[in-house]
mmJSON file of the N, C-alpha and C atoms, coordinates in Angstrom:
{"data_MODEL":{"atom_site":{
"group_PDB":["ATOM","ATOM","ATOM","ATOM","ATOM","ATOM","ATOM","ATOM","ATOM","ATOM","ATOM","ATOM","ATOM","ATOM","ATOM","ATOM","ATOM","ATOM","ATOM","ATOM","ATOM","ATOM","ATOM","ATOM","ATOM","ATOM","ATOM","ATOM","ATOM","ATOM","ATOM","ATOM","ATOM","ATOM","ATOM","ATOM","ATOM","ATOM","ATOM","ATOM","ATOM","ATOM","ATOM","ATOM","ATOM","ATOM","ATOM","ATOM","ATOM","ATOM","ATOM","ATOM","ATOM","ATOM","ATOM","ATOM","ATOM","ATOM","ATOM","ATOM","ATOM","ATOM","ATOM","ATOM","ATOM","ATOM","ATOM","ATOM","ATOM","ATOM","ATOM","ATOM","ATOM","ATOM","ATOM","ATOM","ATOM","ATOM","ATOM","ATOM","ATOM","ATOM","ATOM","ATOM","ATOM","ATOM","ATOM","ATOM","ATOM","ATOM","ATOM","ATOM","ATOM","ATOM","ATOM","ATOM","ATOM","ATOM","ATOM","ATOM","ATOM","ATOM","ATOM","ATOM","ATOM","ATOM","ATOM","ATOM","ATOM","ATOM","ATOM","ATOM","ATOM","ATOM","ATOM","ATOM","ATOM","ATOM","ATOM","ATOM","ATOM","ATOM","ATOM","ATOM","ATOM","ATOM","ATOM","ATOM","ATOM","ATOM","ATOM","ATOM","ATOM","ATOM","ATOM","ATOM","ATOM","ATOM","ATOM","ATOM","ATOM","ATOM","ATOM","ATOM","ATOM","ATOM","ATOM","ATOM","ATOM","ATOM","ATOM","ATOM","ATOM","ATOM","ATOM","ATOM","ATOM","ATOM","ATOM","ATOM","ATOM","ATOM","ATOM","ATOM","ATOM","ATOM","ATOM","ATOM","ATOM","ATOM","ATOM","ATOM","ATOM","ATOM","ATOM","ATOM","ATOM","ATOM","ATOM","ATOM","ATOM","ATOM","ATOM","ATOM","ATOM","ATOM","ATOM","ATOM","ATOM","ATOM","ATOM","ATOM","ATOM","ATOM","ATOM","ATOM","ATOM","ATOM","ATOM","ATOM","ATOM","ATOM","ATOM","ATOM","ATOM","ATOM","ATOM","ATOM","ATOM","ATOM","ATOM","ATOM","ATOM","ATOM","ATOM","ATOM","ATOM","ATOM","ATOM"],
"id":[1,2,3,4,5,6,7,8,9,10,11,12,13,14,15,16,17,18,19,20,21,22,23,24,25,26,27,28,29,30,31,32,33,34,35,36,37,38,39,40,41,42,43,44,45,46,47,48,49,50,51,52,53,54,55,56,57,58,59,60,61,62,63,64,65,66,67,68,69,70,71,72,73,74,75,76,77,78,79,80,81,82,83,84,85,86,87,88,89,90,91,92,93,94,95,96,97,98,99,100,101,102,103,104,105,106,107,108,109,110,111,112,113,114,115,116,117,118,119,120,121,122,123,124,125,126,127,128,129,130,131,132,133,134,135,136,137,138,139,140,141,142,143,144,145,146,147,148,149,150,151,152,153,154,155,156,157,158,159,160,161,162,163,164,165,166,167,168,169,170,171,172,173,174,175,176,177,178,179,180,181,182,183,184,185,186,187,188,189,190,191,192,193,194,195,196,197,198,199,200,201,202,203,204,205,206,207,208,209,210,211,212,213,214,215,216,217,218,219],
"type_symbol":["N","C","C","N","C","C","N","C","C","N","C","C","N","C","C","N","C","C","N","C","C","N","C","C","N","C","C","N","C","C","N","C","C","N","C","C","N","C","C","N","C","C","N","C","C","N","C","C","N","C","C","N","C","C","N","C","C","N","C","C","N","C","C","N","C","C","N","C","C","N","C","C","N","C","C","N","C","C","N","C","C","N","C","C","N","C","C","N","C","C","N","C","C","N","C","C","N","C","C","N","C","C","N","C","C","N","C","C","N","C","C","N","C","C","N","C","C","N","C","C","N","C","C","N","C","C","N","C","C","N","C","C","N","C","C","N","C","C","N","C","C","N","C","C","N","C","C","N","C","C","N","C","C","N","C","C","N","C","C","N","C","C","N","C","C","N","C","C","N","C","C","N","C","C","N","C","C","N","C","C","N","C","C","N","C","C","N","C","C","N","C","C","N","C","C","N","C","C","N","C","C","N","C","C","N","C","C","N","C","C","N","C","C","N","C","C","N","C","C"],
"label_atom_id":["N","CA","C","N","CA","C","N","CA","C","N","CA","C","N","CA","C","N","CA","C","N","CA","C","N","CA","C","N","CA","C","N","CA","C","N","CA","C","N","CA","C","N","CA","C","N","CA","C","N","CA","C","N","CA","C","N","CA","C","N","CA","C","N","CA","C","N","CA","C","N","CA","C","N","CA","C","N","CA","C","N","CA","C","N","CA","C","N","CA","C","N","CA","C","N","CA","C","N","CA","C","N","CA","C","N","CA","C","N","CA","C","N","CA","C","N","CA","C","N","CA","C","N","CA","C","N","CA","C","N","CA","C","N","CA","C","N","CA","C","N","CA","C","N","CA","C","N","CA","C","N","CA","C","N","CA","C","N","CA","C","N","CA","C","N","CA","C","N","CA","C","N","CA","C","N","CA","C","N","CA","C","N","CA","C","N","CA","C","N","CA","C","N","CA","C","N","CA","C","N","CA","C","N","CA","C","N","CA","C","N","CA","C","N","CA","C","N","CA","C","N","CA","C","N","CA","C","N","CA","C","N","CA","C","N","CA","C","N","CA","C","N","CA","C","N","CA","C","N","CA","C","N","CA","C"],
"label_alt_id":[null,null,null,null,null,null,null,null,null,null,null,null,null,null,null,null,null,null,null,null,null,null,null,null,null,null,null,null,null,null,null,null,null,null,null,null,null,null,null,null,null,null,null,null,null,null,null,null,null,null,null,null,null,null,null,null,null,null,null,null,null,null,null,null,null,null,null,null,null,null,null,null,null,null,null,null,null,null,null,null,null,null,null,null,null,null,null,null,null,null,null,null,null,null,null,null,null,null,null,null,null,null,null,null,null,null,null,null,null,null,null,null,null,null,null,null,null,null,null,null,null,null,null,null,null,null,null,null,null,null,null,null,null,null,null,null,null,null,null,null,null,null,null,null,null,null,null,null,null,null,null,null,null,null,null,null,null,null,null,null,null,null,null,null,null,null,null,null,null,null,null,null,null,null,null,null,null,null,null,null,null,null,null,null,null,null,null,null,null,null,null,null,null,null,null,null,null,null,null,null,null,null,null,null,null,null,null,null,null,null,null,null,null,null,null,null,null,null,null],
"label_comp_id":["UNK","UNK","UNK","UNK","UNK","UNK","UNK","UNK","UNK","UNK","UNK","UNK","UNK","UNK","UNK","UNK","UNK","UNK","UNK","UNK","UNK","UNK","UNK","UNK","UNK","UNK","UNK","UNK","UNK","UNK","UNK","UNK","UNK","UNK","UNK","UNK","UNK","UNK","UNK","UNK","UNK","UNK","UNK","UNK","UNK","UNK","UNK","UNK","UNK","UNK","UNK","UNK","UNK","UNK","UNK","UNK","UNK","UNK","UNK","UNK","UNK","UNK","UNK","UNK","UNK","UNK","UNK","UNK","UNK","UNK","UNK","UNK","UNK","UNK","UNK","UNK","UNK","UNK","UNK","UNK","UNK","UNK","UNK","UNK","UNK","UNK","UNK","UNK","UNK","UNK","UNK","UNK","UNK","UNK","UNK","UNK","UNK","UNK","UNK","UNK","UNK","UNK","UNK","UNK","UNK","UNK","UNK","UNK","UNK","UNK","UNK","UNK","UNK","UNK","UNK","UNK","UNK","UNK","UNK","UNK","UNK","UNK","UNK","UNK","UNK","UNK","UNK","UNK","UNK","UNK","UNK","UNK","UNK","UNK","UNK","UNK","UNK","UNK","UNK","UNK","UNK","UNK","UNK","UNK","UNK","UNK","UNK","UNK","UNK","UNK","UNK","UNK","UNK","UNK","UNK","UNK","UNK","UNK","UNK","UNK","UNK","UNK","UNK","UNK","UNK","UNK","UNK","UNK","UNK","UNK","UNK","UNK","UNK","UNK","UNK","UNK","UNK","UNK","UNK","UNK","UNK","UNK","UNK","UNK","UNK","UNK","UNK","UNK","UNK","UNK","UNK","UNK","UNK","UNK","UNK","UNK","UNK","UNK","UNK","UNK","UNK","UNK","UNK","UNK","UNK","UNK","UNK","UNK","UNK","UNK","UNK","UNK","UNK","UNK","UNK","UNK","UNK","UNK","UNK"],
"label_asym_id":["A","A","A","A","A","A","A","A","A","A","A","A","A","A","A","A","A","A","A","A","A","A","A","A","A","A","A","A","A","A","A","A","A","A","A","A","A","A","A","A","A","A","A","A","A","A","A","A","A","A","A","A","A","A","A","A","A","A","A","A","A","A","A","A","A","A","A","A","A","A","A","A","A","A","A","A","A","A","A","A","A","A","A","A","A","A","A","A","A","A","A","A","A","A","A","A","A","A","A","A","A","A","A","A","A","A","A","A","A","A","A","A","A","A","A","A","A","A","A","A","A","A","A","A","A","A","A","A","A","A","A","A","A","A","A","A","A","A","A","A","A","A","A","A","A","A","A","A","A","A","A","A","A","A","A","A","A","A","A","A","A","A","A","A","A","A","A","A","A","A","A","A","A","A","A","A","A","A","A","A","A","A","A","A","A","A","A","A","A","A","A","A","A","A","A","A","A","A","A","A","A","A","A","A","A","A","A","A","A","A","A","A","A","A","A","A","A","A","A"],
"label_entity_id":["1","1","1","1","1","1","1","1","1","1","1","1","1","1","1","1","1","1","1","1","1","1","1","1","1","1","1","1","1","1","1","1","1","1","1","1","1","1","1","1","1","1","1","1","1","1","1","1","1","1","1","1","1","1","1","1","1","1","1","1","1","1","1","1","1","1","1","1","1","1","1","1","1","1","1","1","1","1","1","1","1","1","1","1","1","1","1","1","1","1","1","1","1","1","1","1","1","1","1","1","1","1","1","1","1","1","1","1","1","1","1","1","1","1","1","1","1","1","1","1","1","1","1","1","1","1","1","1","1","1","1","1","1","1","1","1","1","1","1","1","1","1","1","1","1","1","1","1","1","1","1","1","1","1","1","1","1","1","1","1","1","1","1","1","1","1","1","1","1","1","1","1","1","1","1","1","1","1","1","1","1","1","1","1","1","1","1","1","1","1","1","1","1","1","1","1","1","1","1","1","1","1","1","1","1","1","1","1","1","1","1","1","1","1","1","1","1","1","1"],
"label_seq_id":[1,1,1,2,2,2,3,3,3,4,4,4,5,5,5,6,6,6,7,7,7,8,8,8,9,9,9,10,10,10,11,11,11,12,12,12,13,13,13,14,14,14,15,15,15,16,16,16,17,17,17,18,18,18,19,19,19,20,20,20,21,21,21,22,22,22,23,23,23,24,24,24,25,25,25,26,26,26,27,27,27,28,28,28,29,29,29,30,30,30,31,31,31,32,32,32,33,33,33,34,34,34,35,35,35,36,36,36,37,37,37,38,38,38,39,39,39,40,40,40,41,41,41,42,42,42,43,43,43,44,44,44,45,45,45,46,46,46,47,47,47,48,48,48,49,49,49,50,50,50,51,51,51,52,52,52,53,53,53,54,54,54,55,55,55,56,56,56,57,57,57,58,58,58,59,59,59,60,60,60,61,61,61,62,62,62,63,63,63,64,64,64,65,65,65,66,66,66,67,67,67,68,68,68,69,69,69,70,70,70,71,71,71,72,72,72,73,73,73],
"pdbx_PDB_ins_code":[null,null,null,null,null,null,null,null,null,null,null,null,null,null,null,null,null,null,null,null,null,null,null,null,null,null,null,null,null,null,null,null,null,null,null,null,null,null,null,null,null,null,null,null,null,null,null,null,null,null,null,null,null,null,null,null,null,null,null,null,null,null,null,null,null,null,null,null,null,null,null,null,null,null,null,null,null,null,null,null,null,null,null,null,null,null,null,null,null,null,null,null,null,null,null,null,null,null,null,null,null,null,null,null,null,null,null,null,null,null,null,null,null,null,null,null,null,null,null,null,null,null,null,null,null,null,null,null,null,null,null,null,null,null,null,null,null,null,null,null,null,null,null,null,null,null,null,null,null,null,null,null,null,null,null,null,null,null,null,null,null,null,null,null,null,null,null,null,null,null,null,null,null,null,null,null,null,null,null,null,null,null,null,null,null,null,null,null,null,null,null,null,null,null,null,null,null,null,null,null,null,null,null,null,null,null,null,null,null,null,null,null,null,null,null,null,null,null,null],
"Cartn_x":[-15.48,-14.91,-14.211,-13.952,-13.524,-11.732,-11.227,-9.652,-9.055,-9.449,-8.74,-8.309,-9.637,-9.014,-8.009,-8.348,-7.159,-5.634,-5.691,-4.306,-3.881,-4.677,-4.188,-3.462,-4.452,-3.92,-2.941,-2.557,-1.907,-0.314,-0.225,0.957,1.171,0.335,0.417,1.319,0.857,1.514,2.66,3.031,4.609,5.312,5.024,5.585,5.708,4.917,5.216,5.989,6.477,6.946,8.657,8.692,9.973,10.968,10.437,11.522,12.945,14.013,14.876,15.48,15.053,15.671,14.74,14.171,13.384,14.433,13.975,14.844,14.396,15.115,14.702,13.423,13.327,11.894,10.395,11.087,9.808,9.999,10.557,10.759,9.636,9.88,9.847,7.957,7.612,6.395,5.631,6.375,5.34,4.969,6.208,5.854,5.082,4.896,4.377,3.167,2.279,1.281,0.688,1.577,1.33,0.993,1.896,1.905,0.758,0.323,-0.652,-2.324,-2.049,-3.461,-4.18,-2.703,-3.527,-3.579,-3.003,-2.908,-4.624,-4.546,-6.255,-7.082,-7.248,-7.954,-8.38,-7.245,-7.076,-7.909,-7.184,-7.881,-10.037,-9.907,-11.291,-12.579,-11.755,-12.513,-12.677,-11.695,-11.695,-12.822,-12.637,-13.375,-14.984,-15.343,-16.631,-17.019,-15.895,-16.143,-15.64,-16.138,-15.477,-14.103,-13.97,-12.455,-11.706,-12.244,-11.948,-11.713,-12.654,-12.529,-10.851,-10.834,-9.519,-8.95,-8.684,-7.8,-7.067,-8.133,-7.737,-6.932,-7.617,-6.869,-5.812,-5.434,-4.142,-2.924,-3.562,-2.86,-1.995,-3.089,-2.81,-1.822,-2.234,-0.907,0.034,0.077,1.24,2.159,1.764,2.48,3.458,2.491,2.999,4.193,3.623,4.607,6.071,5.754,7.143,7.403,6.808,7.718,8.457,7.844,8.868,9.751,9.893,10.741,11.685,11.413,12.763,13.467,12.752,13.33,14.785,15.077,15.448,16.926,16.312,17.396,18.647],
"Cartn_y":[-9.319,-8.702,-7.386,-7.131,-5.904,-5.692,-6.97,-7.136,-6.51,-6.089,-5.844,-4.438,-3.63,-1.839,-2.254,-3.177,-3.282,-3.796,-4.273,-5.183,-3.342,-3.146,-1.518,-0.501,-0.141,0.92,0.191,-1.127,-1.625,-1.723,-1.768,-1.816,-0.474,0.828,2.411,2.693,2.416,2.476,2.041,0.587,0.175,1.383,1.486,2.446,3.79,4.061,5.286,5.478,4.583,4.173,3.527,3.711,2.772,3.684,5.393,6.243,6.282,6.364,6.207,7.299,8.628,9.403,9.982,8.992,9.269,8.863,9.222,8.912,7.659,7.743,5.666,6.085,7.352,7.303,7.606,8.137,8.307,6.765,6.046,4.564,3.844,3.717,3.369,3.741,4.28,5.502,4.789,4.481,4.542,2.611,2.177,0.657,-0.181,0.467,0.238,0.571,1.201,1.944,1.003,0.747,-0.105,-1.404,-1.981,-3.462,-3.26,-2.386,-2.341,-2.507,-1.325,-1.639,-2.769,-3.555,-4.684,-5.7,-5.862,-6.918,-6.556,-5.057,-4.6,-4.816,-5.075,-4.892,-6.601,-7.49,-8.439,-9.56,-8.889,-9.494,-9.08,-8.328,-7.478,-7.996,-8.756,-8.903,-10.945,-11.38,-12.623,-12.832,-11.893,-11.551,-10.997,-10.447,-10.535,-9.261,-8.063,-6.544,-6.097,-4.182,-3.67,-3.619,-4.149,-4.733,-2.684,-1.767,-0.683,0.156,-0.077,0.04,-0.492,-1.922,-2.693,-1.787,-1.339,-0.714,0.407,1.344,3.052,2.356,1.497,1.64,1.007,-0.443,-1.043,0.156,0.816,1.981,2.779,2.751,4.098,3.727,2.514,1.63,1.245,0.876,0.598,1.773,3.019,4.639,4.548,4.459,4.97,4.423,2.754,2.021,1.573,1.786,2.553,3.332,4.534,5.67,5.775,4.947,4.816,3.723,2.889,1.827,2.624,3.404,3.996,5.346,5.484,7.081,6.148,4.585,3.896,3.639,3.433,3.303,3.935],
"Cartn_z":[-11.368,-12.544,-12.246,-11.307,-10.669,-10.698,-10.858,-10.73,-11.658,-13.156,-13.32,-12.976,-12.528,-11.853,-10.99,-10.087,-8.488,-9.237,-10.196,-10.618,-11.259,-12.044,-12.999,-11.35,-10.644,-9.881,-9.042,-8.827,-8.016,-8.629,-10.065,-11.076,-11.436,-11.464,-11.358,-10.373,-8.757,-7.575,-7.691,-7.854,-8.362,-9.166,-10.302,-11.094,-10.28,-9.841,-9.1,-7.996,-7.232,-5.903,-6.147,-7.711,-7.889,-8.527,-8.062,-8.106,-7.322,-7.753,-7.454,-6.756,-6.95,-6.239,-4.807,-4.626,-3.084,-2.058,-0.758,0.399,0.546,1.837,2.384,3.619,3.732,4.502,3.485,2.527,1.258,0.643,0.167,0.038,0.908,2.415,3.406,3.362,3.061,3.6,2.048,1.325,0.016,-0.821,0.13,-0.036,1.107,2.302,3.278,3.105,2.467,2.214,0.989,0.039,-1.464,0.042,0.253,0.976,1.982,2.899,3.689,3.032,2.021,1.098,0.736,-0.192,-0.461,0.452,1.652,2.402,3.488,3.494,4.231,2.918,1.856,1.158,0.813,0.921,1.108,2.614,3.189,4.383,4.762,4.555,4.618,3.544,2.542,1.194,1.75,2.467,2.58,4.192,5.26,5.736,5.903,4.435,4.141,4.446,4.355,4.904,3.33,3.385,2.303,2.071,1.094,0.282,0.175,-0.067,-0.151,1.242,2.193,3.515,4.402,3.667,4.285,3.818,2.191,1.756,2.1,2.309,3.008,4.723,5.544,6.856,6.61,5.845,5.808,4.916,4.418,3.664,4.471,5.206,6.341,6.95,7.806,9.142,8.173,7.455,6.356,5.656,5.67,5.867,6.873,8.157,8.895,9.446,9.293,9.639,8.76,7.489,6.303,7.049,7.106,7.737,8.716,9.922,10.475,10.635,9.747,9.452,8.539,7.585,6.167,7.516,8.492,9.092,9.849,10.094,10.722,10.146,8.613,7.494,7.588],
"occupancy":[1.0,1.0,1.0,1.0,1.0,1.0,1.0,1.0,1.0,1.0,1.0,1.0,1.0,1.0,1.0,1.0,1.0,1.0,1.0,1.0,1.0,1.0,1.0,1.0,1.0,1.0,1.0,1.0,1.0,1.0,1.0,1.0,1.0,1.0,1.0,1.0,1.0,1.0,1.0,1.0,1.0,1.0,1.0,1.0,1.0,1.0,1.0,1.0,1.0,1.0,1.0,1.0,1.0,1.0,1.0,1.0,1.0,1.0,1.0,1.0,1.0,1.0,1.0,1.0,1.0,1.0,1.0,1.0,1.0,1.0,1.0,1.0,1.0,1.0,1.0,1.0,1.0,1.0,1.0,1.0,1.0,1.0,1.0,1.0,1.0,1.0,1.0,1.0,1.0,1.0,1.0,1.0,1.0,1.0,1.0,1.0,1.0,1.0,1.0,1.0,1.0,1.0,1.0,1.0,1.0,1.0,1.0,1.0,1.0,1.0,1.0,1.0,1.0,1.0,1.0,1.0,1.0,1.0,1.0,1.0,1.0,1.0,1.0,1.0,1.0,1.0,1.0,1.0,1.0,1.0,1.0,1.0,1.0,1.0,1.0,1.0,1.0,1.0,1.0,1.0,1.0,1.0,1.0,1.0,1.0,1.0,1.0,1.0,1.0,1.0,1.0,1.0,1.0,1.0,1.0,1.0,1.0,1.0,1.0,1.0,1.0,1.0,1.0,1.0,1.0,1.0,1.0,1.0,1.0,1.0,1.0,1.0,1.0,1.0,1.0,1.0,1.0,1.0,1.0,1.0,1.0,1.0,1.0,1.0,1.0,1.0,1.0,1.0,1.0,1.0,1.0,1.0,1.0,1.0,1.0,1.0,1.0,1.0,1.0,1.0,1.0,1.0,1.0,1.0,1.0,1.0,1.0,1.0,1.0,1.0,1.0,1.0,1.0,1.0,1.0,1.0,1.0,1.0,1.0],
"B_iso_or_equiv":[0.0,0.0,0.0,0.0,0.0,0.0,0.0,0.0,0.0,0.0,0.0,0.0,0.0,0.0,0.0,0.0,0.0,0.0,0.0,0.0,0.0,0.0,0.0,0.0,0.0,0.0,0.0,0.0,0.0,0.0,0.0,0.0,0.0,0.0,0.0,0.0,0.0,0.0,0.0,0.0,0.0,0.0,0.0,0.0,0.0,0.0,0.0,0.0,0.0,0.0,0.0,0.0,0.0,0.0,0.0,0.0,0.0,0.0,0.0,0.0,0.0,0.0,0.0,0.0,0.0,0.0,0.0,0.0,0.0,0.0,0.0,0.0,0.0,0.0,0.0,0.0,0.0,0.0,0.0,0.0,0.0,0.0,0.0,0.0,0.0,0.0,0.0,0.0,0.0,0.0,0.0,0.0,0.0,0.0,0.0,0.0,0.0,0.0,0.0,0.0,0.0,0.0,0.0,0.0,0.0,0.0,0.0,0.0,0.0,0.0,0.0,0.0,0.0,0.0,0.0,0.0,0.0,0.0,0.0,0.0,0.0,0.0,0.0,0.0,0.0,0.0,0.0,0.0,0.0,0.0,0.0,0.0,0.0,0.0,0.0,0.0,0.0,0.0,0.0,0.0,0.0,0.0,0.0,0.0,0.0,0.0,0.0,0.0,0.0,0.0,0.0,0.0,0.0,0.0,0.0,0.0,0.0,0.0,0.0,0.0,0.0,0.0,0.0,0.0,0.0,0.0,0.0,0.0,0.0,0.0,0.0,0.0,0.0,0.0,0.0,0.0,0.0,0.0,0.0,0.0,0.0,0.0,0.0,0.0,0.0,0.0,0.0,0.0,0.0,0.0,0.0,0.0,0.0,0.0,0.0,0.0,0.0,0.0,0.0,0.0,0.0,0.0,0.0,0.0,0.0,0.0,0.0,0.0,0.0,0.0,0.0,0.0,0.0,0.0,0.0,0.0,0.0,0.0,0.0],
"pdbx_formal_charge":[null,null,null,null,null,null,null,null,null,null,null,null,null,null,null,null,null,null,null,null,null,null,null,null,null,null,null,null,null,null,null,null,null,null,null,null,null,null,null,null,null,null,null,null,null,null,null,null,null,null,null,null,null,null,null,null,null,null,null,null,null,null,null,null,null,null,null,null,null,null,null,null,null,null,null,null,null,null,null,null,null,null,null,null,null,null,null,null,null,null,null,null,null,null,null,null,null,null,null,null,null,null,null,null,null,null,null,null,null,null,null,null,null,null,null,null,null,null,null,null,null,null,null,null,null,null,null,null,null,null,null,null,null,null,null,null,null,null,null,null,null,null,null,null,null,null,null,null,null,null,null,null,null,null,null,null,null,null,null,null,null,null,null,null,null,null,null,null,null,null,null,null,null,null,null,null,null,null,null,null,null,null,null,null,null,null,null,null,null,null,null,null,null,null,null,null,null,null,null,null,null,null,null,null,null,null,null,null,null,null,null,null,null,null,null,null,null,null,null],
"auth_seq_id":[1,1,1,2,2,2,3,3,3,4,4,4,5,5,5,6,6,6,7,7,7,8,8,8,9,9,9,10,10,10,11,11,11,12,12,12,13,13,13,14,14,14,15,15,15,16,16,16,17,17,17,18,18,18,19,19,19,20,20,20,21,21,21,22,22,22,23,23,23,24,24,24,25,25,25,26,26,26,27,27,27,28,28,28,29,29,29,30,30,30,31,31,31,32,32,32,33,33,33,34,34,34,35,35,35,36,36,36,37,37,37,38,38,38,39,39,39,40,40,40,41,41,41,42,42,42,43,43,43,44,44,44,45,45,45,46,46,46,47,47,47,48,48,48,49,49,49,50,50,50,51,51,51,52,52,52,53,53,53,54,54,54,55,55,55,56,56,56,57,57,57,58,58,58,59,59,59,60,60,60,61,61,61,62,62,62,63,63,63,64,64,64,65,65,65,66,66,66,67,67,67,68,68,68,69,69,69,70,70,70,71,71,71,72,72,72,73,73,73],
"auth_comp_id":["UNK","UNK","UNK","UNK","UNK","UNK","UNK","UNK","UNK","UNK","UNK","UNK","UNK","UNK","UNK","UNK","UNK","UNK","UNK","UNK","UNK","UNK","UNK","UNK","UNK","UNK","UNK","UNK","UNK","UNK","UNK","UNK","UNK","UNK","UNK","UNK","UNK","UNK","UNK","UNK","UNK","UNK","UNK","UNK","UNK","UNK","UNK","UNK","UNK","UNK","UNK","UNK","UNK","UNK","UNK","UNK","UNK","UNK","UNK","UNK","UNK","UNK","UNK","UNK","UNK","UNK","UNK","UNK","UNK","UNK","UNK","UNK","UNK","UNK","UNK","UNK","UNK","UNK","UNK","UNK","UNK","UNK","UNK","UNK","UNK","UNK","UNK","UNK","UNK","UNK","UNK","UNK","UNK","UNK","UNK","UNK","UNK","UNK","UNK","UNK","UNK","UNK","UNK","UNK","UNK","UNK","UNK","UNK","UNK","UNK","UNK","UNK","UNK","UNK","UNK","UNK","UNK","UNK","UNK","UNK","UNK","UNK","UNK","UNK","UNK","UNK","UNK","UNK","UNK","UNK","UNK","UNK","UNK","UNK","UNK","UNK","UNK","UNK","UNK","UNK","UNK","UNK","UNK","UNK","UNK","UNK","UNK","UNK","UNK","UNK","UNK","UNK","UNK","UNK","UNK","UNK","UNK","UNK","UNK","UNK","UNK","UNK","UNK","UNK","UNK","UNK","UNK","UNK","UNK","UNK","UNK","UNK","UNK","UNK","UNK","UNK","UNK","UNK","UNK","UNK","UNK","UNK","UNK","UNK","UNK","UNK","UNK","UNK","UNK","UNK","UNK","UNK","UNK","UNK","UNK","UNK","UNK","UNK","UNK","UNK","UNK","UNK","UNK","UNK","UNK","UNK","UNK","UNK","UNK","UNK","UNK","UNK","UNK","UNK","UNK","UNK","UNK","UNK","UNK"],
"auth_asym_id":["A","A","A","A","A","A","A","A","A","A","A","A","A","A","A","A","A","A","A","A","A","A","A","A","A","A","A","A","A","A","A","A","A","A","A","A","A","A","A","A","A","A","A","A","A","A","A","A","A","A","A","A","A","A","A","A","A","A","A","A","A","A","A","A","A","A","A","A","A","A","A","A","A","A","A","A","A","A","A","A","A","A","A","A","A","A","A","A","A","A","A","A","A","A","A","A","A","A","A","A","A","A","A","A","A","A","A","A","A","A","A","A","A","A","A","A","A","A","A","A","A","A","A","A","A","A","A","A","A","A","A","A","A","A","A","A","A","A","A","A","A","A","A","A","A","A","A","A","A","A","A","A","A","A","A","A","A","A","A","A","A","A","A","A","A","A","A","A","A","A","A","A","A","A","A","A","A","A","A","A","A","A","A","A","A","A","A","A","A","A","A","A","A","A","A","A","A","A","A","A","A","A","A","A","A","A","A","A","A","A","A","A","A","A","A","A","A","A","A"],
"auth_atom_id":["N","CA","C","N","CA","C","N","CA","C","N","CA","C","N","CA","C","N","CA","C","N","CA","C","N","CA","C","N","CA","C","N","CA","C","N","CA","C","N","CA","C","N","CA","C","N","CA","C","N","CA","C","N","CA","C","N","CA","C","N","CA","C","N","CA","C","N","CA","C","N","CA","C","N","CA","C","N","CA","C","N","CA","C","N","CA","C","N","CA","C","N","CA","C","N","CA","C","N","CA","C","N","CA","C","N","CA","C","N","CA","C","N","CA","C","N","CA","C","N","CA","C","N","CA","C","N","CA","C","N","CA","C","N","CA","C","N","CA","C","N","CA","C","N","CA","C","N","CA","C","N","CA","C","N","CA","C","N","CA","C","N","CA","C","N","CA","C","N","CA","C","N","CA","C","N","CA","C","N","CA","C","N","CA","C","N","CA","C","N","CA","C","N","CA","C","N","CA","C","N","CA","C","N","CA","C","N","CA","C","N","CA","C","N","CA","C","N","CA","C","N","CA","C","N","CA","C","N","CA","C","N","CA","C","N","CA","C","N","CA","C","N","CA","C","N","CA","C","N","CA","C","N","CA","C"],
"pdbx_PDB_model_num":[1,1,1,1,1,1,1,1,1,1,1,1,1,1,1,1,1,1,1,1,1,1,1,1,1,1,1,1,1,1,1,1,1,1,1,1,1,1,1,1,1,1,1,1,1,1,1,1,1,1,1,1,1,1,1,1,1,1,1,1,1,1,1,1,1,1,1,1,1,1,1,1,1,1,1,1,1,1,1,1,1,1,1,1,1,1,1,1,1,1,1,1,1,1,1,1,1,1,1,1,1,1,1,1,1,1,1,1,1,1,1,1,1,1,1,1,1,1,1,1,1,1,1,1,1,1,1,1,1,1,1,1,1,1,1,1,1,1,1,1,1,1,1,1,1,1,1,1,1,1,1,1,1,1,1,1,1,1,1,1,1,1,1,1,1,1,1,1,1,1,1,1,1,1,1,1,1,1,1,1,1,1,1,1,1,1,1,1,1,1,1,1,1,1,1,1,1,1,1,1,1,1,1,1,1,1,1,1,1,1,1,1,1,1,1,1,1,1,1]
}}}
């Protein structure tokens, strides 16, 4: 019963990330981070580990790796 917080902060993040006057490395940095989360939060939860745990590290590698994918742009 927990989905619906993750669906709420996960449609917050959209909204927040779908500013238009960011660069393509703040772009880059802030959808990589949205996409890393849930895909660690994802994998981790299907895996049988903390679903929140996946979250913070796929977050993280998913920053970094926006960032330096939008610095490319």
């Amino acid at each position: 019963m927990k989905r619906p917080g993750w669906i709420g902060s996960i449609s917050a993040l959209i909204v927040v990330i779908g500013c238009t006057d960011m660069t393509p490395r703040q772009q880059g940095t802030g959808s990589g981070a949205a996409i890393g989360a849930a895909g660690g939060a994802g994998i981790a939860a299907i895996a049988g580990g903390n679903a929140w745990t996946g979250a913070i590290v796929g977050g993280a590698a998913g920053a970094v790796a926006g960032n330096i994918r939008g610095g490319h742009q």
